[in-house]
C-alpha positions in Angstrom: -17.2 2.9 18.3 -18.6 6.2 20.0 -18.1 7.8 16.0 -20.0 5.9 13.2 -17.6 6.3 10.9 -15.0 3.5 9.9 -13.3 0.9 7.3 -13.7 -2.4 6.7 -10.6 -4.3 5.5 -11.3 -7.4 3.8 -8.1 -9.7 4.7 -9.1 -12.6 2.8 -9.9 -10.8 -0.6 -6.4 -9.2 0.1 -4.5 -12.8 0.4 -6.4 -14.1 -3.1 -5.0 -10.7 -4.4 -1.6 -12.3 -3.2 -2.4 -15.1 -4.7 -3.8 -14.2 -7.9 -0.2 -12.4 -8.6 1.4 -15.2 -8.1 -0.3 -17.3 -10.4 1.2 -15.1 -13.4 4.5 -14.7 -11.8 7.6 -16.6 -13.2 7.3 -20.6 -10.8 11.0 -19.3 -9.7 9.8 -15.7 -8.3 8.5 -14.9 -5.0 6.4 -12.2 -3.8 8.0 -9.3 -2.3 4.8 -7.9 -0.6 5.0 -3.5 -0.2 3.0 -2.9 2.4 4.0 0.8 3.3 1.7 3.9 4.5 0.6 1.4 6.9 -0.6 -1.0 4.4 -2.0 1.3 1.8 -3.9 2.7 5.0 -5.4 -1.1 5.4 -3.3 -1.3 8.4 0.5 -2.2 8.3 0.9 -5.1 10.6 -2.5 -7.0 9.8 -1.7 -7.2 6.4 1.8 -8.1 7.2 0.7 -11.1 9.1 -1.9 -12.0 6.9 0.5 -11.8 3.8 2.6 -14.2 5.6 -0.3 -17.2 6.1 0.5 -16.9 1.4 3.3 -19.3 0.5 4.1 -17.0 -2.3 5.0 -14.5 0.1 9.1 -14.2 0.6 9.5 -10.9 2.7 8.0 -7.5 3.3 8.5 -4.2 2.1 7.8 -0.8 3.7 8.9 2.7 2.8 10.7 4.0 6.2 12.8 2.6 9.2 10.0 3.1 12.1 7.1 1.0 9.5 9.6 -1.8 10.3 10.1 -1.3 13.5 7.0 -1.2 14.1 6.1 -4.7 12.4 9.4 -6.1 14.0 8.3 -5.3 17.4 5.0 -7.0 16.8 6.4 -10.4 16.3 6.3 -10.1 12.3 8.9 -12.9 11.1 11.4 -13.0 8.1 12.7 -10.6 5.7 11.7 -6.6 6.0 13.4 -4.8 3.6 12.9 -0.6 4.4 12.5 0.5 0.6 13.3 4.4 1.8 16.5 6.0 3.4 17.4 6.1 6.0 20.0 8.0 8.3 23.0 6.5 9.8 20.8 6.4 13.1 18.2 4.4 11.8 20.6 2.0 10.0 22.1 1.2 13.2 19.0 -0.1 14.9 17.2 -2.0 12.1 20.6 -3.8 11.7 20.5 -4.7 15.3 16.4 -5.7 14.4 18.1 -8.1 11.4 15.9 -5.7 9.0 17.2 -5.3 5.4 18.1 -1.6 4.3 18.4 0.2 1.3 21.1 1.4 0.2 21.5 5.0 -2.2 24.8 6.6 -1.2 28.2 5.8 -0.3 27.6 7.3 3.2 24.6 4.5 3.4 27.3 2.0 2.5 29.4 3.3 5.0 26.7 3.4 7.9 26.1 -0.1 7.2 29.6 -2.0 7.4 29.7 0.4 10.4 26.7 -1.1 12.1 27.3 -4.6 11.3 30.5 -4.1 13.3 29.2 -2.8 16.1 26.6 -5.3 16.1 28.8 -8.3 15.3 26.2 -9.7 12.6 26.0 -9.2 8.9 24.1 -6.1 7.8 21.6 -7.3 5.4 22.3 -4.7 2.3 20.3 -4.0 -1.1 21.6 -1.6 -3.1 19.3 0.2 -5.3 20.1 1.4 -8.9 18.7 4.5 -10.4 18.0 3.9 -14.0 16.2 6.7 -14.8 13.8 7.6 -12.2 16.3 10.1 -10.6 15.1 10.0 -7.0 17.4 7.5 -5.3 20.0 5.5 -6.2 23.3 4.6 -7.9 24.0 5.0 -11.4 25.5 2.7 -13.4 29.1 3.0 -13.8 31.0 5.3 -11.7 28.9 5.4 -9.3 28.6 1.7 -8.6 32.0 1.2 -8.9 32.5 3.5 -5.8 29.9 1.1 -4.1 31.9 -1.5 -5.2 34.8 -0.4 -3.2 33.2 -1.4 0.2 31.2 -4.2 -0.9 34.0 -6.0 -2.1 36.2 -5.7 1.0 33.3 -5.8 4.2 33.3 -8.8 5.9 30.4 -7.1 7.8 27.8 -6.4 4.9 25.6 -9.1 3.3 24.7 -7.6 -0.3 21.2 -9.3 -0.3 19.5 -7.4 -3.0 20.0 -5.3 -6.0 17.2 -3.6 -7.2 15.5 -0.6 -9.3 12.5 1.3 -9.7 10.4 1.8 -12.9 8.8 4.8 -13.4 6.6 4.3 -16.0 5.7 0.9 -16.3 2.3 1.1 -16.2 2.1 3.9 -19.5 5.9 4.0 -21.5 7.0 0.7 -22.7 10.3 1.7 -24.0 11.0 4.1 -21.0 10.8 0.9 -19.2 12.7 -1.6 -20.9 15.7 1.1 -21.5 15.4 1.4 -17.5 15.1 -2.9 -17.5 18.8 -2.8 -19.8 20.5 0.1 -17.4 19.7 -2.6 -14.1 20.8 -5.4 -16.7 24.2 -3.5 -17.1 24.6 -2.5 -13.7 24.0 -6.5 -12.2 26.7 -7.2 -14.9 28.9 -4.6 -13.3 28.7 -6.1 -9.9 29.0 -9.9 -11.2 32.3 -8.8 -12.8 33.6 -7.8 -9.1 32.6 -11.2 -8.1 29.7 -9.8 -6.3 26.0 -12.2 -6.8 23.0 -11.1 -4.8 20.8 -13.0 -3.4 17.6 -11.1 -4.4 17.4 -9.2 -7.5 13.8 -7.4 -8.0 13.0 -5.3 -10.3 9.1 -5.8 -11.3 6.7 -4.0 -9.9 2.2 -3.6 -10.1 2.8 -2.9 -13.6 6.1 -4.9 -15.3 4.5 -8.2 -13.4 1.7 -7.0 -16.0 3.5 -6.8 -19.5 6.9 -7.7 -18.5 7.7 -10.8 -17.4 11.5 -11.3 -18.1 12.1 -8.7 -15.5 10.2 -11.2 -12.5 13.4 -12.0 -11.3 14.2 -14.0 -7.8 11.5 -11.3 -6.5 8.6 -9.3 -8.0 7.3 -6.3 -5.9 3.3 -6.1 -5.9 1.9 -2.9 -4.3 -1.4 -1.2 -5.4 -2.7 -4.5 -7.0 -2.7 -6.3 -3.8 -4.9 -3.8 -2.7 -7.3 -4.3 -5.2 -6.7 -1.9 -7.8 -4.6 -1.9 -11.3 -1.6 0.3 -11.5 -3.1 2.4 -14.2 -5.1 2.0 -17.5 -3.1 1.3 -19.7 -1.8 -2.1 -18.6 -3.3 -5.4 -19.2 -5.4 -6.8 -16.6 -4.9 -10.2 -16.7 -6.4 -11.1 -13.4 -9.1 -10.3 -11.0 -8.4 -8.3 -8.4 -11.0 -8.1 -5.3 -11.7 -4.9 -2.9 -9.8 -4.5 0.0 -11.0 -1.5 2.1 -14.6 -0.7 2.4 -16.0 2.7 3.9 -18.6 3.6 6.1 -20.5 5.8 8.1 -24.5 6.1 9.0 -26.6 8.9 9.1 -26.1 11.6 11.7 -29.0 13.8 11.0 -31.8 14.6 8.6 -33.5 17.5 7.4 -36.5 18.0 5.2 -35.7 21.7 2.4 -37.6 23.2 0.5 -36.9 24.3 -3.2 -34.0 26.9 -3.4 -32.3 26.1 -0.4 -28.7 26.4 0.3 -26.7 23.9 1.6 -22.9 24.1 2.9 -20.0 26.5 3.0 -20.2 28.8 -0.3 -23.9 28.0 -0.8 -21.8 25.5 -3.1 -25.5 23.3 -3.9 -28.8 24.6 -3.8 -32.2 22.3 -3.8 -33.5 22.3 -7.3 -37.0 20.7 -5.5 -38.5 19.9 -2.0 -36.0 17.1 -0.4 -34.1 15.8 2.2 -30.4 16.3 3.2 -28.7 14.0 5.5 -25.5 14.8 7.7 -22.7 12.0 7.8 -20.1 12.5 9.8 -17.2 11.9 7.7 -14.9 14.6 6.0 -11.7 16.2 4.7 -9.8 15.6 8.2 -11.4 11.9 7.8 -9.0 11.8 4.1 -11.8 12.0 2.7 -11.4 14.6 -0.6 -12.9 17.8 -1.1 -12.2 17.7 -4.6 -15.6 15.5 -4.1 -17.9 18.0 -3.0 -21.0 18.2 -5.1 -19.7 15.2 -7.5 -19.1 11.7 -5.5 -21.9 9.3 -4.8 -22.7 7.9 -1.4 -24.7 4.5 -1.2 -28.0 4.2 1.4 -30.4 1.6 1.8 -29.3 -0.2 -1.2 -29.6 3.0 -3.8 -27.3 5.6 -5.0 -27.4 9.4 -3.4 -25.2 11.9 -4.5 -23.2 15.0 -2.3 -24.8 18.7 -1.3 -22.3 20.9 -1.3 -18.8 20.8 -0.7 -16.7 18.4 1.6 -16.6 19.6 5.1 -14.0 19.1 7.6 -15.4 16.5 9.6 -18.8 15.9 7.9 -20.6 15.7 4.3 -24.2 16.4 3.0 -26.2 14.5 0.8 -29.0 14.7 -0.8 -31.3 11.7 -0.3 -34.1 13.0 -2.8 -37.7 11.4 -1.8 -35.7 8.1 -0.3 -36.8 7.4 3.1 -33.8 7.8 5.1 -33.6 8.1 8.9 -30.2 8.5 11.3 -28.3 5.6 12.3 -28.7 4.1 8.3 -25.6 2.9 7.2 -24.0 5.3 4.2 -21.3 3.6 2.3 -18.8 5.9 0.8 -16.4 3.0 -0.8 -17.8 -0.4 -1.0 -20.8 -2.3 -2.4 -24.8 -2.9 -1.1 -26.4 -5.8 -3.1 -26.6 -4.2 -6.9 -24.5 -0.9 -6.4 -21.0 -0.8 -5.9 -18.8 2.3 -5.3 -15.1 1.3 -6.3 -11.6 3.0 -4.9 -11.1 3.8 -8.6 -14.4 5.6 -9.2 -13.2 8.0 -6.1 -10.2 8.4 -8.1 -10.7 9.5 -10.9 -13.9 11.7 -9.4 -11.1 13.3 -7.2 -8.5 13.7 -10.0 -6.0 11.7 -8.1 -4.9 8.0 -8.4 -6.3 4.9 -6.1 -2.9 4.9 -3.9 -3.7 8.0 -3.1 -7.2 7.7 -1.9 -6.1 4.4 0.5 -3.7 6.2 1.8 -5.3 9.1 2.7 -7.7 7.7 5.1 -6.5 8.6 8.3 -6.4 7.6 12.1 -9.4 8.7 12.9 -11.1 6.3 11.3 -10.8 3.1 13.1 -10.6 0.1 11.0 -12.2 -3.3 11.6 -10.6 -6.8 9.7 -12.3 -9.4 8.2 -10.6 -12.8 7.9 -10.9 -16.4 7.9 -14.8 -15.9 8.2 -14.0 -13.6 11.4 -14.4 -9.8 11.8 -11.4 -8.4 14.5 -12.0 -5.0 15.6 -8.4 -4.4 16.3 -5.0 -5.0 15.2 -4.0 -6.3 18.5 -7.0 -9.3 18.4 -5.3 -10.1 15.2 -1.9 -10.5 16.5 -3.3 -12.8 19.6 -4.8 -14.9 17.0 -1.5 -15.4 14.4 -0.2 -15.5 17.9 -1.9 -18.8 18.7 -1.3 -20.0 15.3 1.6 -19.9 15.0 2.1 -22.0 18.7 -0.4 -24.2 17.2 2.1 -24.7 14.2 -0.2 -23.4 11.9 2.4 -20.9 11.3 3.2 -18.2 9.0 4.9 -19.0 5.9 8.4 -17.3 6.1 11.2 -16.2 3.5 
């Protein structure tokens, strides 16, 4: 690692995440586990694979047609559904990859009989019902019945799910259940045309929270594998561990004096003598500027707070009378001993919501894995090891 900067993921506290949703799912649910923008940016496949070693686990979800092509084409086993849309294009190969698409449109329909002809296999189909979020989907009635029209005649579609999206599970109660009646109605609809689905899912971070008549064959945990709670207002009836951890060490340090400026804008200046250290990690990192001058940093076991505002690829922080030399490690997200920096506390510093902060973490910042009691310091040394698991019929749990 020639840049000390970098993320910890913590695979095992991700799996009893897993687990600690299932223990307050309905015994007849299984876990479909949304792994998209590459695993909350935990990394994609190694929390695909890891997710798999859970019993509870039925099948994957991701938001786009190259996220499952990607896990696909690292070995990752069983059901993939792509939650997003996808073009006609992309239908045709994740069909030939026996990956489960969505399904918004009548032109999606029709792209999908199309490619399980071509590929002389069933295309595995789940047709998503908008009942009130109003981004994708079909509505009950009309709409459905136009579905209808090709589902009932394809030989060449497999109508594995049905499914909808809540949109504000975690704060409006009766938003959601007027949403949880409109699916109701619409799996009705298709149950009159003689039409059962395999897979109906409706719950997601929140409803597995507060609603469990809508756990269904499959529930759909997201954030909350992750280690965070969907919002504030939902009950948090399990504990939930941290997943990513991040790091960086001390660059450089330098002694001020009283009434110096530090940063672009002369944004902080020293109220005494102290010390500023440089830590290279910034904006281009995902690391928010709406954190400049707020956010804490954690160094030798005590709490430090930012100088100045957020730069592109490094921060400043004021260390105070704290003995700090390069190469200490700095923790922006994580714990040391008694002090603890959460995902959520960067949240809500940064105005913004934990997905958003995971996510935001980009490629620059390499990420190592922690599981089973051993660090990997790449996705491919995970796969070889599942790899020889699964040989040695330890073997992933599949759907």
């Amino acid at each position: 690692m020639l840049r000390p900067t970098w993320a910890e993921i913590d695979l095992d506290n991700f799996c009893e995440n897993i687990k600690a949703v299932a223990s307050i799912t309905s015994p007849s649910s299984g876990l479909l586990a949304v792994i998209k923008a590459d695993g909350y940016g935990c990394g994609a496949v190694a929390c695909a694979l890891a997710a798999l070693t859970v019993p509870a686990v039925k099948g994957l979800a991701v938001a786009t047609p190259e996220e499952a092509l990607e896990l696909r084409d690292v070995g990752v086993p069983g059901m993939i559904l792509v939650l997003g849309p996808s073009t006609p294009e992309a239908i045709s190969e994740l069909v030939k990859r026996d990956i489960s698409v969505t399904i918004t449109d009548i032109r999606g329909a029709q792209a999908m009989e199309r490619a399980g002809l071509d590929a002389a296999r069933k295309s595995r189909l789940h047709l998503k019902v908008d009942t009130g979020m109003s981004r994708l989907g079909f509505r009950p009635g009309r709409e459905i019945d136009e579905a209808l029209a090709i589902l009932s005649r394809s030989s060449a579609i497999q109508l594995e799910g049905v499914y909808t999206h809540f949109a504000a599970a975690d704060e409006d109660e009766e938003y959601t259940r007027a949403q949880w009646a409109l699916y109701r109605d619409a799996l009705n609809q298709l149950q009159a045309a003689g039409l059962q689905p395999r897979y109906r899912h409706v719950a997601n971070s929140a409803a597995i929270l507060w609603l469990p008549e809508s756990h269904l064959d499959l529930v759909r945990p997201g954030i909350m594998l992750f280690g965070s709670f969907p919002g504030q207002k939902v009950p948090k009836k399990i504990q939930l561990k941290p997943v990513m951890s991040l790091k960086s060490r001390v660059a450089y340090m330098k002694r001020v004096p009283a009434g110096t400026n530090v940063g672009y804008g002369r944004a902080y200046t020293a109220s005494e003598d102290t010390a500023i250290a440089t830590v290279p990690i910034g904006y281009a990192d995902g690391y928010p500027r709406h954190l400049s001058n707020i956010a804490p940093v954690i160094i030798g076991g005590k709490k430090h707070r930012l100088a100045g505002r957020v730069c592109m690829d490094q921060i400043m922080v004021d260390t105070g009378q704290t003995s700090c030399q390069p190469g200490d490690e700095v923790i922006l997200i994580g714990e040391d001993g008694s002090e603890r920096i959460t995902v959520d506390e960067i949240a809500s510093l940064a105005g913004t919501i934990p997905h958003e902060i995971l996510t935001r973490i980009g490629k620059r910042v390499p990420r190592t894995y922690r599981f089973r009691g051993k660090t990997y310091t790449s996705t491919g040394s995970l796969i070889e090891e599942f790899t020889r698991q699964r040989k040695g019929c330890l073997g992933l749990a599949q759907g």
